[in-house]
C-alpha positions in Angstrom: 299.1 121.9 101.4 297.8 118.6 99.9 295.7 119.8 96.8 295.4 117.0 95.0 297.3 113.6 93.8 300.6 113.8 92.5 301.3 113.9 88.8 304.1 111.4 89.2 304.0 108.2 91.3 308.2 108.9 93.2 307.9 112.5 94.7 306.6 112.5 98.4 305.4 114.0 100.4 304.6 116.9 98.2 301.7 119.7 98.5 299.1 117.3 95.8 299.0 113.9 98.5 300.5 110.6 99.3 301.9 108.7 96.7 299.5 106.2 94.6 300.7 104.3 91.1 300.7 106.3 88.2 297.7 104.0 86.1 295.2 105.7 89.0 296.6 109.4 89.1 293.5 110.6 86.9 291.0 108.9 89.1 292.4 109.7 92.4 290.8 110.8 95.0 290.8 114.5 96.1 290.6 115.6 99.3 289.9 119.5 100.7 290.6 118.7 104.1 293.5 121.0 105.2 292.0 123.9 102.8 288.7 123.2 104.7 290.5 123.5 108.0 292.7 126.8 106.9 289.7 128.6 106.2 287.7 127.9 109.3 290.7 129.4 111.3 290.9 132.2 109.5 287.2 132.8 110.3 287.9 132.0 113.5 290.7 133.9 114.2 288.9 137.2 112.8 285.4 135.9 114.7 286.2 138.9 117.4 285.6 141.4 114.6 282.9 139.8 113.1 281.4 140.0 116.8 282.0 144.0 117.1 280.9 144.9 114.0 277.7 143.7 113.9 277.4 144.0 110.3 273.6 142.3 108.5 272.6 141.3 105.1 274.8 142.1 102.5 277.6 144.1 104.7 277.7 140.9 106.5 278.3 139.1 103.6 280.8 141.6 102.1 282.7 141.6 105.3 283.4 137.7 105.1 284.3 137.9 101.7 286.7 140.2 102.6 288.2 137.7 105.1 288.0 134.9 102.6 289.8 137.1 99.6 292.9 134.8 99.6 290.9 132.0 99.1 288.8 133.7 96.3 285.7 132.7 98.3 282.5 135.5 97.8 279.3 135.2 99.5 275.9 136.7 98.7 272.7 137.8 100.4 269.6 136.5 99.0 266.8 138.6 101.4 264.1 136.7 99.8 265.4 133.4 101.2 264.1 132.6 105.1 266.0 129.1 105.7 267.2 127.2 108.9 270.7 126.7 107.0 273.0 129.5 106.6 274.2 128.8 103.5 271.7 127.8 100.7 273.8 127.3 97.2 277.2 127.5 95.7 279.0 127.6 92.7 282.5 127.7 91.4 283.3 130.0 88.4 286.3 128.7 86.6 286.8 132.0 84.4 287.2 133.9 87.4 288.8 130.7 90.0 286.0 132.0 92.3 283.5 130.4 94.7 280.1 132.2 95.1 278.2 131.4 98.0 274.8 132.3 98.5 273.4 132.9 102.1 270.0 133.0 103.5 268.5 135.5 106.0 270.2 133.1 109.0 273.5 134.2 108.3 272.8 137.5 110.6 272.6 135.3 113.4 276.5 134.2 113.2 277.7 137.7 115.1 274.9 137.1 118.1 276.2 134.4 119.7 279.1 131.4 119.9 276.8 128.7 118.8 275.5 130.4 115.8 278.9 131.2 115.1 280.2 127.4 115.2 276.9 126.0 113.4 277.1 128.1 110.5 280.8 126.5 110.5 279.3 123.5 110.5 276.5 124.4 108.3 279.5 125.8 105.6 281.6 122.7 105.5 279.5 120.5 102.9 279.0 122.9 100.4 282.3 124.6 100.7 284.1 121.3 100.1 281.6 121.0 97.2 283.2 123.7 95.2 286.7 122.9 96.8 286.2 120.2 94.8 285.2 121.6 91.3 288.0 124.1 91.6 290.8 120.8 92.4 288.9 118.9 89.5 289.9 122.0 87.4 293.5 122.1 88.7 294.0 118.3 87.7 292.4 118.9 84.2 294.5 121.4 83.6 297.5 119.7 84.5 296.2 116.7 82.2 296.1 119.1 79.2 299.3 121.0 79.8 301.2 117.3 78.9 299.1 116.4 76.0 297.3 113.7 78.1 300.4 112.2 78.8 301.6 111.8 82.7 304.8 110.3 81.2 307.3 111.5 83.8 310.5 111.0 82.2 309.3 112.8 79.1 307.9 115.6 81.4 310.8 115.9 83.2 313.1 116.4 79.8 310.6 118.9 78.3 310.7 121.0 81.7 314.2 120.9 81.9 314.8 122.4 78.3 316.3 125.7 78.4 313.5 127.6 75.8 311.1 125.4 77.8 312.0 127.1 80.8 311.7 130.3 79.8 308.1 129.8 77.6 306.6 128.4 80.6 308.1 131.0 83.3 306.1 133.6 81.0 303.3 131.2 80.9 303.1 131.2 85.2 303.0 134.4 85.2 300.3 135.1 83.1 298.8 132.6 85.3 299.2 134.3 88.3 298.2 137.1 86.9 295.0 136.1 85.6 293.7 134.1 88.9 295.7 136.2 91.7 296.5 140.1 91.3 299.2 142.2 91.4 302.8 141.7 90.4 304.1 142.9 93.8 301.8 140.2 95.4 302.9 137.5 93.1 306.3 138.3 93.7 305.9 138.6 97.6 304.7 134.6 97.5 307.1 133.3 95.3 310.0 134.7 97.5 308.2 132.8 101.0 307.7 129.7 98.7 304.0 129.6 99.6 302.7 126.4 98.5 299.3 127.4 99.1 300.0 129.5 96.4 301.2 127.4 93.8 298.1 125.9 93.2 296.9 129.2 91.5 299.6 128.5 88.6 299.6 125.1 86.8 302.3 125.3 85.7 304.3 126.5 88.8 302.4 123.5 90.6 304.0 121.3 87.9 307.7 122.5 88.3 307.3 121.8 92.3 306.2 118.4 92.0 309.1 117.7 89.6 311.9 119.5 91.3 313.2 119.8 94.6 313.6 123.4 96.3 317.3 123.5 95.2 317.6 122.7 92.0 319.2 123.9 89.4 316.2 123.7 87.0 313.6 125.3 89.4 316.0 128.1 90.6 316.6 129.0 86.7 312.4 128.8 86.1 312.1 131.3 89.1 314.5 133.7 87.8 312.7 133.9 84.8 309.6 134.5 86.5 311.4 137.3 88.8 312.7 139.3 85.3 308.7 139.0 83.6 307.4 140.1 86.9 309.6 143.0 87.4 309.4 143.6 83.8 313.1 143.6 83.0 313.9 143.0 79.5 317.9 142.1 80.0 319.3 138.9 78.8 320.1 135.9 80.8 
């Protein structure tokens, strides 16, 4: 999944983008194209429900933030709002890592036909890239303050590769994952598929994977950490 820029100017391809210089890593552009695209299918592909069901107002609403959980996507029903768009306002929560969408009385149209359907897709796409966006902004910010403001890779590299390191910031995912995603069993069932959709919900996960391959040594030890915090073992390694 491309995310955002890399953090470091030699790993490609990788889930943050194409490879740029490191002096322009903090102004690079972001892009939520393929995110943008995985979420239209997934309303697609669950269209023939949305169809039967007929839901209105608010059950309408609920029902497609339902479909849009992974994503951490929510939409609202404002019945006082009478609009020829479908969706009228959004906002991304950072405390939270949700988007709040606000919909107006159009949005009960999307279940009577295809081309209501595909225009309120169409109608979606701007402001859902919007707070696409702000939530990538956030990622990269946080990445920014993890290294002290330094994108240093070699330094990076060392300090992610200690062994207390390793363990520190295993805990640290975790928490992470925790806070922004759910459940342990969850967290543990994407881990273990190496979703890199995922990864974006941890920074510091998201930071391991753009410094070290699948196989190595250093990422394998940083995931078994992870494994023992999430299935609360206490033994020693």
């Amino acid at each position: 999944m491309k995310r955002y820029k890399p953090l470091f100017e030699e790993r490609i391809p990788t889930i943050y983008g194409p490879t740029i210089p490191t002096e322009f890593l903090t102004e690079a552009t972001l892009v939520p194209k393929e995110e943008v695209f995985e979420i239209f299918q997934l309303l697609i592909k669950n269209k023939k429900d949305i169809f039967f069901k007929k839901n209105k107002d608010q059950k309408l609403c609920n029902q497609l933030s339902q479909i849009l959980a992974k994503y951490k996507i929510s939409f609202k029903y404002d019945a006082l709002i009478n609009n020829l768009i479908f969706i009228t306002g959004g906002v991304y929560i950072q405390t939270n890592d949700t988007i709040y969408l606000t919909c107006s009385s159009r949005i009960n149209f999307i279940n009577e036909t295809e081309k209501y359907f595909y225009d309120f897709l169409d109608s979606f796409k701007p402001g859902l890239g919007h707070e696409l966006l702000h939530r990538m902004q956030l990622i990269q910010r946080d990445h920014h303050i993890l290294f002290g403001g330094t994108i240093d890779k070699e330094n990076v590299i060392k300090q992610l590769s200690n062994n207390q390191e390793i363990m520190a910031y295993a805990w640290q995912a975790v928490e992470e994952l925790r806070n922004r995603f759910g459940k342990d069993k969850e967290i543990l069932d994407h881990i273990k598929k190496y979703d890199l959709m995922f990864f974006r919900h941890s920074t510091v996960l998201s930071a391991y994977y753009s410094l070290f391959e699948k196989d190595d040594p250093i990422l394998k030890k940083f995931y078994k950490y992870m494994y023992l915090y999430l299935e609360d073992k206490n033994e020693t390694i």
